[in-house]
PDBQT receptor file of N, H, CA, C and O in Angstrom, charges set to zero:
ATOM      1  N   UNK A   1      24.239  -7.763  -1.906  1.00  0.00    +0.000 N 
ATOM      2  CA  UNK A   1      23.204  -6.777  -1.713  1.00  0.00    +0.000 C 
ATOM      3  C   UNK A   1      23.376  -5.622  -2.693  1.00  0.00    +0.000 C 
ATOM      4  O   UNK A   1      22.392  -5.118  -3.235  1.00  0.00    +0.000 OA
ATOM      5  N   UNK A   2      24.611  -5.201  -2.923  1.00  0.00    +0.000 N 
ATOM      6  H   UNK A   2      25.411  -5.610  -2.483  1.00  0.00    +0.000 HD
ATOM      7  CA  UNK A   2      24.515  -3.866  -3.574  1.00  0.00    +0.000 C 
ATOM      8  C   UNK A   2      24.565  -4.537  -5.187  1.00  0.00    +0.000 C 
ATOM      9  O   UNK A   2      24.145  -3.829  -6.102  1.00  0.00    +0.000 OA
ATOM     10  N   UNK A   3      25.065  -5.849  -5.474  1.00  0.00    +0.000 N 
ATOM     11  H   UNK A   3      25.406  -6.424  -4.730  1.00  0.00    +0.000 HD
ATOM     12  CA  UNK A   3      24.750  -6.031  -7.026  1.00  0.00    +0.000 C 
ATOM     13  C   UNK A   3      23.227  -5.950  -7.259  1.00  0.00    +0.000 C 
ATOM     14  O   UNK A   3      22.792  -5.291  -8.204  1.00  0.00    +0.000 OA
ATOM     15  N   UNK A   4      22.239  -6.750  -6.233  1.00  0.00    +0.000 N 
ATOM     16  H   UNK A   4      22.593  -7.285  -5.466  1.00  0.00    +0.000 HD
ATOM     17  CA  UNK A   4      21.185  -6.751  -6.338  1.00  0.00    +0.000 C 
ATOM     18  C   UNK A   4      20.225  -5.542  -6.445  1.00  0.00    +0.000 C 
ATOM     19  O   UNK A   4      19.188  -5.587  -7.107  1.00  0.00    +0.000 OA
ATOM     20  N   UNK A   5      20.672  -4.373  -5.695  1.00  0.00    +0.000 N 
ATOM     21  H   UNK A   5      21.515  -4.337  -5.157  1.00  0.00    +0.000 HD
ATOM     22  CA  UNK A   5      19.982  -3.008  -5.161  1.00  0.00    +0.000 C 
ATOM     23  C   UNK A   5      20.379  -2.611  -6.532  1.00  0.00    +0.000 C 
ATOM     24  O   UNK A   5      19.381  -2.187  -7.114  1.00  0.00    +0.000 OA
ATOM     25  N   UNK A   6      21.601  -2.572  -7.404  1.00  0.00    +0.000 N 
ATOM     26  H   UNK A   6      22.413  -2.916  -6.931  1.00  0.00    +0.000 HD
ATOM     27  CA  UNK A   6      21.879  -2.304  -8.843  1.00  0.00    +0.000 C 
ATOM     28  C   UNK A   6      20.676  -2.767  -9.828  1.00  0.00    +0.000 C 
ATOM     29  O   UNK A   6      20.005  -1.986 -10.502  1.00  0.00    +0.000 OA
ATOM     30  N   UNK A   7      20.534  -4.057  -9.796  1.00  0.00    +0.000 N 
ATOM     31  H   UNK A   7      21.079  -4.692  -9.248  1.00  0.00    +0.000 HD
ATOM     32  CA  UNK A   7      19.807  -4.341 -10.870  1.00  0.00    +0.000 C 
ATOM     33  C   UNK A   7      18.437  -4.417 -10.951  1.00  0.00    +0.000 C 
ATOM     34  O   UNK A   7      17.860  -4.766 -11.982  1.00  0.00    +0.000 OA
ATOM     35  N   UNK A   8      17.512  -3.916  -9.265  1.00  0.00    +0.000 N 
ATOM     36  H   UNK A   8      17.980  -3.632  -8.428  1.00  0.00    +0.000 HD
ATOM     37  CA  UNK A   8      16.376  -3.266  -8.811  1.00  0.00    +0.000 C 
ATOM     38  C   UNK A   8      16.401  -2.039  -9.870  1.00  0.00    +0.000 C 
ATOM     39  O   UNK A   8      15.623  -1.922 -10.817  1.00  0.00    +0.000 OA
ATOM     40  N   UNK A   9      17.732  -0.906  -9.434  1.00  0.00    +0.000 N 
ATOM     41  H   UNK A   9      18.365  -1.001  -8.666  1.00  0.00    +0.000 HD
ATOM     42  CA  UNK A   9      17.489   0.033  -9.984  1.00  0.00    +0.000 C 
ATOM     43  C   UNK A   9      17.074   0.176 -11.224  1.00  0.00    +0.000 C 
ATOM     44  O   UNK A   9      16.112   0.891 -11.508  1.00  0.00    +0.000 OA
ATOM     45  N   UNK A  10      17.839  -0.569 -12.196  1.00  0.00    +0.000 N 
ATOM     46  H   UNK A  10      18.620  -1.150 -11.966  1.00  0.00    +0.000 HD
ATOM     47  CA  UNK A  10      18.121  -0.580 -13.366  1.00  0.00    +0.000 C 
ATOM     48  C   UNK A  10      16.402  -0.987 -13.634  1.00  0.00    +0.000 C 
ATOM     49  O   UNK A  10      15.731  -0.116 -14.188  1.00  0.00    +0.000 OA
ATOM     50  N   UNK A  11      16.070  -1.616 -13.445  1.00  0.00    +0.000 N 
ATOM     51  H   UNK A  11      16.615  -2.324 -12.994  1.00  0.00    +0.000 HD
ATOM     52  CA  UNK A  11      14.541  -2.253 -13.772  1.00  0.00    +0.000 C 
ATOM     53  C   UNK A  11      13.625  -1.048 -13.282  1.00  0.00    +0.000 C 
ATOM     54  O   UNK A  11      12.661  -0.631 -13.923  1.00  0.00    +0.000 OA
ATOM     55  N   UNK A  12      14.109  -0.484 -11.907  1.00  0.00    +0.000 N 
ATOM     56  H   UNK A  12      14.893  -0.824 -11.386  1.00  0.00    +0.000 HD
ATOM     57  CA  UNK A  12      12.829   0.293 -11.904  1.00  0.00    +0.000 C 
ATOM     58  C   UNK A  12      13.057   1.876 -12.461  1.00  0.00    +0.000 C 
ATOM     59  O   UNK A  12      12.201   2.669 -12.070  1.00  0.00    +0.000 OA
ATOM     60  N   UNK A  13      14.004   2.357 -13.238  1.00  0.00    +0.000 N 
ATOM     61  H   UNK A  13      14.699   1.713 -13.555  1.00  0.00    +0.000 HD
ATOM     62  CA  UNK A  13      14.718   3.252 -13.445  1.00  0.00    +0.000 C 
ATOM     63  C   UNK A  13      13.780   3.140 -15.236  1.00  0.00    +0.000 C 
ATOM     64  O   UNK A  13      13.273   4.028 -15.922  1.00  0.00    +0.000 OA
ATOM     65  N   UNK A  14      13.904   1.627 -15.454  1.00  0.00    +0.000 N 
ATOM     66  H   UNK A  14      14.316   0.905 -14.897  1.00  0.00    +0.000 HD
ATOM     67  CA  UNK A  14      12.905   1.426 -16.934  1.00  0.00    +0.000 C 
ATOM     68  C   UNK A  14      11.657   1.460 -17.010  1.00  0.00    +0.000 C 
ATOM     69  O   UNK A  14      10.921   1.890 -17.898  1.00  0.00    +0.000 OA
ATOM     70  N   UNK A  15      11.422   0.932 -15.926  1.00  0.00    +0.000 N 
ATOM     71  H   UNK A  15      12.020   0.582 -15.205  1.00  0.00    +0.000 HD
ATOM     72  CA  UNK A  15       9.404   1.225 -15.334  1.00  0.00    +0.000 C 
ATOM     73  C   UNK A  15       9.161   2.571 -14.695  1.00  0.00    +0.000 C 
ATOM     74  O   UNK A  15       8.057   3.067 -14.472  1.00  0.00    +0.000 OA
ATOM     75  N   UNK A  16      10.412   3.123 -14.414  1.00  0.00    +0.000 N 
ATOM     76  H   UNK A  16      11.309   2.719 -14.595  1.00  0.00    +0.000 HD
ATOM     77  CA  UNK A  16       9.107   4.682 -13.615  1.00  0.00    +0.000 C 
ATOM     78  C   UNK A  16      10.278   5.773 -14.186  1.00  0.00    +0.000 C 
ATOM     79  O   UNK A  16       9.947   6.933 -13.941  1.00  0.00    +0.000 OA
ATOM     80  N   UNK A  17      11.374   5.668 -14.785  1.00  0.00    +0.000 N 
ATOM     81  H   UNK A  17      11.643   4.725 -14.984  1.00  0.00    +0.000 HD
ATOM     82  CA  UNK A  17      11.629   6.641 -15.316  1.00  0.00    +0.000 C 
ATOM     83  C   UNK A  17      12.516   7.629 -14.391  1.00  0.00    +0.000 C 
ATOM     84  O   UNK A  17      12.824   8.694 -14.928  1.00  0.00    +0.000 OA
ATOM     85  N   UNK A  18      12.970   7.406 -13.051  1.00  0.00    +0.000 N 
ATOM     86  H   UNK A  18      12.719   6.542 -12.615  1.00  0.00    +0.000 HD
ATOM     87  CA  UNK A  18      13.378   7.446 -11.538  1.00  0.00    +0.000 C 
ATOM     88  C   UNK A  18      14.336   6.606 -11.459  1.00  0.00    +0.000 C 
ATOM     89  O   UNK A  18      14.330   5.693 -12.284  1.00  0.00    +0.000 OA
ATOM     90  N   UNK A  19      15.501   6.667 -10.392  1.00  0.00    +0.000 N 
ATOM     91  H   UNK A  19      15.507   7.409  -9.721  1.00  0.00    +0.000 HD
ATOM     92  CA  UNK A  19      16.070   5.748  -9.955  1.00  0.00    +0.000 C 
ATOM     93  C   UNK A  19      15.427   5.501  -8.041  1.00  0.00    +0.000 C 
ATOM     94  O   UNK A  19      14.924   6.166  -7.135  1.00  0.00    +0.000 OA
ATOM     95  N   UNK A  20      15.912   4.030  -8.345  1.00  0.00    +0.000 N 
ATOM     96  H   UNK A  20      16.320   3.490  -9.082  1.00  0.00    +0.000 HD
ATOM     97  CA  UNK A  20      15.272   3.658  -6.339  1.00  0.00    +0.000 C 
ATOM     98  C   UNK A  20      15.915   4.152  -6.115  1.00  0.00    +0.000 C 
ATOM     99  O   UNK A  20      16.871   4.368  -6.860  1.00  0.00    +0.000 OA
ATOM    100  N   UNK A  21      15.740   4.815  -4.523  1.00  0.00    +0.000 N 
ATOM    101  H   UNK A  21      14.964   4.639  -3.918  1.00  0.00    +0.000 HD
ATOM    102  CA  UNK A  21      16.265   5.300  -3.251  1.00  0.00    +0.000 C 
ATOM    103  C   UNK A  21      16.709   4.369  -2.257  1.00  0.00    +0.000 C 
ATOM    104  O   UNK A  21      15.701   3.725  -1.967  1.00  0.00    +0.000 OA
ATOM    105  N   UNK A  22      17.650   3.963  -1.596  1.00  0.00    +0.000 N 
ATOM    106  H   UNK A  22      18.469   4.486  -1.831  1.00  0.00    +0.000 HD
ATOM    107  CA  UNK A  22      18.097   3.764  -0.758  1.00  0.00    +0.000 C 
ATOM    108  C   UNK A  22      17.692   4.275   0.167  1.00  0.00    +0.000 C 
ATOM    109  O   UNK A  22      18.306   5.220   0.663  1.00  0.00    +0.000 OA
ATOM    110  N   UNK A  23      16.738   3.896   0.598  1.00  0.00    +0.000 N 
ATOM    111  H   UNK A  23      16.238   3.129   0.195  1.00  0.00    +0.000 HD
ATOM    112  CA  UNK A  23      15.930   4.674   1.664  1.00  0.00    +0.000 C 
ATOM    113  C   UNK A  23      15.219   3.361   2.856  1.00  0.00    +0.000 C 
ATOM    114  O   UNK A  23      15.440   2.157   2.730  1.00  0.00    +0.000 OA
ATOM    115  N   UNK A  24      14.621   3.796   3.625  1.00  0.00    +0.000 N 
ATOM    116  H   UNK A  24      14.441   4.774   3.727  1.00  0.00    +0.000 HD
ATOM    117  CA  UNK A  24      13.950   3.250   4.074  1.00  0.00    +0.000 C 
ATOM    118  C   UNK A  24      13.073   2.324   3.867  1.00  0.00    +0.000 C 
ATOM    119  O   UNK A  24      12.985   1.233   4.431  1.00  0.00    +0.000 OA
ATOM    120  N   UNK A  25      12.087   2.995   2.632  1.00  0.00    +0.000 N 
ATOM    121  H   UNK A  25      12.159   3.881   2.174  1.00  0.00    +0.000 HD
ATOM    122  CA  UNK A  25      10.995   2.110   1.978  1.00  0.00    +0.000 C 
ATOM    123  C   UNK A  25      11.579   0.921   1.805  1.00  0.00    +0.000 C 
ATOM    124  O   UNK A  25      11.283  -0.175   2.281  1.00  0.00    +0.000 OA
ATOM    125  N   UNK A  26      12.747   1.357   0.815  1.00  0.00    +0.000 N 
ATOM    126  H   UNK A  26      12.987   2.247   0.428  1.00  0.00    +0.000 HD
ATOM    127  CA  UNK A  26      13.668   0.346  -0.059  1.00  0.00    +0.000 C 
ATOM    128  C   UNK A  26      14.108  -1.008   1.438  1.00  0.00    +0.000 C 
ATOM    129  O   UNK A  26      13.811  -2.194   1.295  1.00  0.00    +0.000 OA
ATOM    130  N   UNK A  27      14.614  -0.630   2.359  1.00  0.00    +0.000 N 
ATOM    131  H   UNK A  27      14.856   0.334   2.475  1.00  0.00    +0.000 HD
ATOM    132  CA  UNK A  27      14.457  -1.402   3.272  1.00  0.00    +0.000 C 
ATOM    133  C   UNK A  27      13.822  -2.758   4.071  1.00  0.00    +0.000 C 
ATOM    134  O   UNK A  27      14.080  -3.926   4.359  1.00  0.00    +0.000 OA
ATOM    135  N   UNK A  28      12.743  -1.648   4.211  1.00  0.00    +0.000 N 
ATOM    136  H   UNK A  28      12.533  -0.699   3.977  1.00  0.00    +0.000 HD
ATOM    137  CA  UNK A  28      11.588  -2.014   4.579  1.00  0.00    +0.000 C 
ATOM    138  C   UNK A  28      11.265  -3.180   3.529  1.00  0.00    +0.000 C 
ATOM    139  O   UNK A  28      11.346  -4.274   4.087  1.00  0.00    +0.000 OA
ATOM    140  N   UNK A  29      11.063  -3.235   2.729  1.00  0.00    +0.000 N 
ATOM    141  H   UNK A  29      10.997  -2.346   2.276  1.00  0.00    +0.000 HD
ATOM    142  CA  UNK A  29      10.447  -3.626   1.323  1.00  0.00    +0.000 C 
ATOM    143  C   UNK A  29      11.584  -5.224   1.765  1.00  0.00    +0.000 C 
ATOM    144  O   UNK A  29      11.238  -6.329   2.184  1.00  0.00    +0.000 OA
ATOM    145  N   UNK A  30      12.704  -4.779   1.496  1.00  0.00    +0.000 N 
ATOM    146  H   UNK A  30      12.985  -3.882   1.155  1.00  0.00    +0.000 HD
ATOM    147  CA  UNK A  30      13.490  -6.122   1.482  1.00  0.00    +0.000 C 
ATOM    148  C   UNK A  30      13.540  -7.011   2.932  1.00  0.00    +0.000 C 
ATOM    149  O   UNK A  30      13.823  -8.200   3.075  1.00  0.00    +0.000 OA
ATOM    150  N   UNK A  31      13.188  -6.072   3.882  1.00  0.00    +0.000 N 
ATOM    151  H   UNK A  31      12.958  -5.105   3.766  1.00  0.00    +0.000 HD
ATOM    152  CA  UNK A  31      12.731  -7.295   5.070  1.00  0.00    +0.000 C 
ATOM    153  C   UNK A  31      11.498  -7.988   5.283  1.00  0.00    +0.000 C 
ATOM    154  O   UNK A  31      11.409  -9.054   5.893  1.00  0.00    +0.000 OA
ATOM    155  N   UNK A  32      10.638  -7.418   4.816  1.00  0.00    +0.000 N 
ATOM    156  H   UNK A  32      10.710  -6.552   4.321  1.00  0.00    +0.000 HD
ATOM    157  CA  UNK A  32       9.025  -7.803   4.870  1.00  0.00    +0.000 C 
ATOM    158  C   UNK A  32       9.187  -8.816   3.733  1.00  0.00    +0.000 C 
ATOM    159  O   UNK A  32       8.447  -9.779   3.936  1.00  0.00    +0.000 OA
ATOM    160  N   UNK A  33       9.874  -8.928   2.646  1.00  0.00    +0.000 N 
ATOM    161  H   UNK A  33      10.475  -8.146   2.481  1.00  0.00    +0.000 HD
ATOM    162  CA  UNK A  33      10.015 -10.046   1.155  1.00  0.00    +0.000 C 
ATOM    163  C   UNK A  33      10.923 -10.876   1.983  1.00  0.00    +0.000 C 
ATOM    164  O   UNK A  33      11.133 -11.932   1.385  1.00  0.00    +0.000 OA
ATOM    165  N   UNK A  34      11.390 -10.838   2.836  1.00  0.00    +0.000 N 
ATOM    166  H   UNK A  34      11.220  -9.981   3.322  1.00  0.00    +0.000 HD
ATOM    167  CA  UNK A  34      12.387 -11.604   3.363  1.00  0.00    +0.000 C 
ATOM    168  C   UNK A  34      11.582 -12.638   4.570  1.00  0.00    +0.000 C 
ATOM    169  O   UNK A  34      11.288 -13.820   4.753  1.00  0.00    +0.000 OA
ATOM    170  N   UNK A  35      11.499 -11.660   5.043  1.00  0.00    +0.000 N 
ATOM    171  H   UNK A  35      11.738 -10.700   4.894  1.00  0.00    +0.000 HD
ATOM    172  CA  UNK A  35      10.169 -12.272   6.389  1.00  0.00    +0.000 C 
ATOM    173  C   UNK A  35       9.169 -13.548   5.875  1.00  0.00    +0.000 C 
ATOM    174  O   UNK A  35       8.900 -14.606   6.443  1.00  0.00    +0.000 OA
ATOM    175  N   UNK A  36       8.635 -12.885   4.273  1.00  0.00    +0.000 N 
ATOM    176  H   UNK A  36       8.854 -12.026   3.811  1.00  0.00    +0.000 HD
ATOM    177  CA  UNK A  36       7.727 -14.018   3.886  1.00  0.00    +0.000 C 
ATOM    178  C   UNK A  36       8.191 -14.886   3.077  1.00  0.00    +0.000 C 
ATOM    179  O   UNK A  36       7.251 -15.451   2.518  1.00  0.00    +0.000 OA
ATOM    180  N   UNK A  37       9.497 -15.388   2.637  1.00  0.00    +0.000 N 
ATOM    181  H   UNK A  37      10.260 -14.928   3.091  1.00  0.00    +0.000 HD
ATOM    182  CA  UNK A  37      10.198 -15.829   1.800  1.00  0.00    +0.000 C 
ATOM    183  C   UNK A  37      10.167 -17.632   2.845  1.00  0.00    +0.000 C 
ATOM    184  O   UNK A  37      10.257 -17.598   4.073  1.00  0.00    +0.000 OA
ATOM    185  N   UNK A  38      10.073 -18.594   2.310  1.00  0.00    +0.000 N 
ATOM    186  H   UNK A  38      10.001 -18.622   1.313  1.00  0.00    +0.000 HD
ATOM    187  CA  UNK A  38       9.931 -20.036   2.772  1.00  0.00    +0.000 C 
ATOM    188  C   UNK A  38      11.712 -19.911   3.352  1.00  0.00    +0.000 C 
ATOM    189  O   UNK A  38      12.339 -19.944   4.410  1.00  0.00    +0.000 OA
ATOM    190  N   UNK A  39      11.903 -19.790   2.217  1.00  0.00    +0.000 N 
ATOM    191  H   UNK A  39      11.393 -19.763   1.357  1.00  0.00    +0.000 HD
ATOM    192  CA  UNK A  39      13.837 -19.654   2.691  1.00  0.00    +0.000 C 
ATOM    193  C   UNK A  39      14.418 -19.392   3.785  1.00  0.00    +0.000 C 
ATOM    194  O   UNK A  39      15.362 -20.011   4.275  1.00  0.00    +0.000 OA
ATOM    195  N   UNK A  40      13.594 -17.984   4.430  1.00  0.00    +0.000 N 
ATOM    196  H   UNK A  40      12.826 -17.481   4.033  1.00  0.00    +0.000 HD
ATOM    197  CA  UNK A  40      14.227 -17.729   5.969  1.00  0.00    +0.000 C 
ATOM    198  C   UNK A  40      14.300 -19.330   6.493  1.00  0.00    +0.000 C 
ATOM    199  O   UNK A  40      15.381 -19.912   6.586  1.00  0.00    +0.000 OA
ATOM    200  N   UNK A  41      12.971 -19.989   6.836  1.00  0.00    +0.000 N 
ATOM    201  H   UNK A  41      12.093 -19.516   6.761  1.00  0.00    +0.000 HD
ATOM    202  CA  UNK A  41      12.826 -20.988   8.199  1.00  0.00    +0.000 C 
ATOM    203  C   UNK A  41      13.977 -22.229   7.495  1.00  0.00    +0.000 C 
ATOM    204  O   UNK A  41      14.419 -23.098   8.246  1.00  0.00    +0.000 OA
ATOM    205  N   UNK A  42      14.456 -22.189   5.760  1.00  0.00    +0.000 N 
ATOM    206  H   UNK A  42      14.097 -21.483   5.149  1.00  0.00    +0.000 HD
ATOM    207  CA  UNK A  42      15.666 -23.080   5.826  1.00  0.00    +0.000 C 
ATOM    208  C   UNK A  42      16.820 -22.578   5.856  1.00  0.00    +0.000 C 
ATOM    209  O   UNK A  42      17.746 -23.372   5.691  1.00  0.00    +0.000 OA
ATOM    210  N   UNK A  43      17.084 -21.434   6.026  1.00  0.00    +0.000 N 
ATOM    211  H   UNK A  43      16.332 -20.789   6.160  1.00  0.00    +0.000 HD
ATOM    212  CA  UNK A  43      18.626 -20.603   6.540  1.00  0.00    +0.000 C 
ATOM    213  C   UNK A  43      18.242 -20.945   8.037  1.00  0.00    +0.000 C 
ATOM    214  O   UNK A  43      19.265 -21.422   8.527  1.00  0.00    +0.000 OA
ATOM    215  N   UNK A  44      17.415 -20.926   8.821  1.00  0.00    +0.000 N 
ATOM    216  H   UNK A  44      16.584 -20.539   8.423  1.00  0.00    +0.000 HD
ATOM    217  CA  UNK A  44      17.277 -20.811   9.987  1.00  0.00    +0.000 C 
ATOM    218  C   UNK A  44      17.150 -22.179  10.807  1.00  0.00    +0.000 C 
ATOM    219  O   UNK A  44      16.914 -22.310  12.008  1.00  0.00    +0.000 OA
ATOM    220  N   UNK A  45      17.417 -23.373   9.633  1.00  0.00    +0.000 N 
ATOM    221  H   UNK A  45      17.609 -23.267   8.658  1.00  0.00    +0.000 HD
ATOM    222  CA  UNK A  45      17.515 -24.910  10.000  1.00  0.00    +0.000 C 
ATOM    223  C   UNK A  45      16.063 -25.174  10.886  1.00  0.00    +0.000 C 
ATOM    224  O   UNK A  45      16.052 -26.027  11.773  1.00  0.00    +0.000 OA
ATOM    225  N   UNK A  46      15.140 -24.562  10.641  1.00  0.00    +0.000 N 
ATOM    226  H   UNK A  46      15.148 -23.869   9.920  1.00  0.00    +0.000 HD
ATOM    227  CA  UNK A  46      13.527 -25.067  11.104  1.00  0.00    +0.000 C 
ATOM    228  C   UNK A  46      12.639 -26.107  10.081  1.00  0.00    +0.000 C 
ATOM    229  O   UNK A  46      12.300 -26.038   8.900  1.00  0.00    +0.000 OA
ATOM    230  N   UNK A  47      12.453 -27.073  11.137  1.00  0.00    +0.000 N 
ATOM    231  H   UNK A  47      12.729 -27.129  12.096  1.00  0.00    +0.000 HD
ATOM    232  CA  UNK A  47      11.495 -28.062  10.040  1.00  0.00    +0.000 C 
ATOM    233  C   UNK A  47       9.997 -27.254   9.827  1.00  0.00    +0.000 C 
ATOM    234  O   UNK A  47       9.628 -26.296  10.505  1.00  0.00    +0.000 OA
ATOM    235  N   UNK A  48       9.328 -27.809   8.851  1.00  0.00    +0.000 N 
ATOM    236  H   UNK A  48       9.627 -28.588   8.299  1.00  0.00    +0.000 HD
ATOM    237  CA  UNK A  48       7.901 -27.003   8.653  1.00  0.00    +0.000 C 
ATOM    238  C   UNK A  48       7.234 -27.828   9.605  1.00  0.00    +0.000 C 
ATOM    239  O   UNK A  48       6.045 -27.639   9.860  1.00  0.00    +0.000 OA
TER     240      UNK A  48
């Protein structure tokens, strides 16, 4: 997680000139991409 939250930054630090926050949004953001990701239901051993 935190190599990944690194190399978010780094990308969005080149697009907005800002570094991400560790915040909530930032959160938020990675459970809702997570939620819709096919991957959960095969970590979660569910057939489609």
């Amino acid at each position: 997680m935190v190599a990944t939250f690194k190399q978010l930054d780094s990308e969005y630090f080149q697009q907005h000139g800002d570094e991400l926050s560790k915040n909530k949004e930032f959160f938020n953001a990675v459970f809702r991409a997570g939620l819709n990701s096919p991957q959960l239901r095969q970590e979660l051993e569910l057939d489609d």
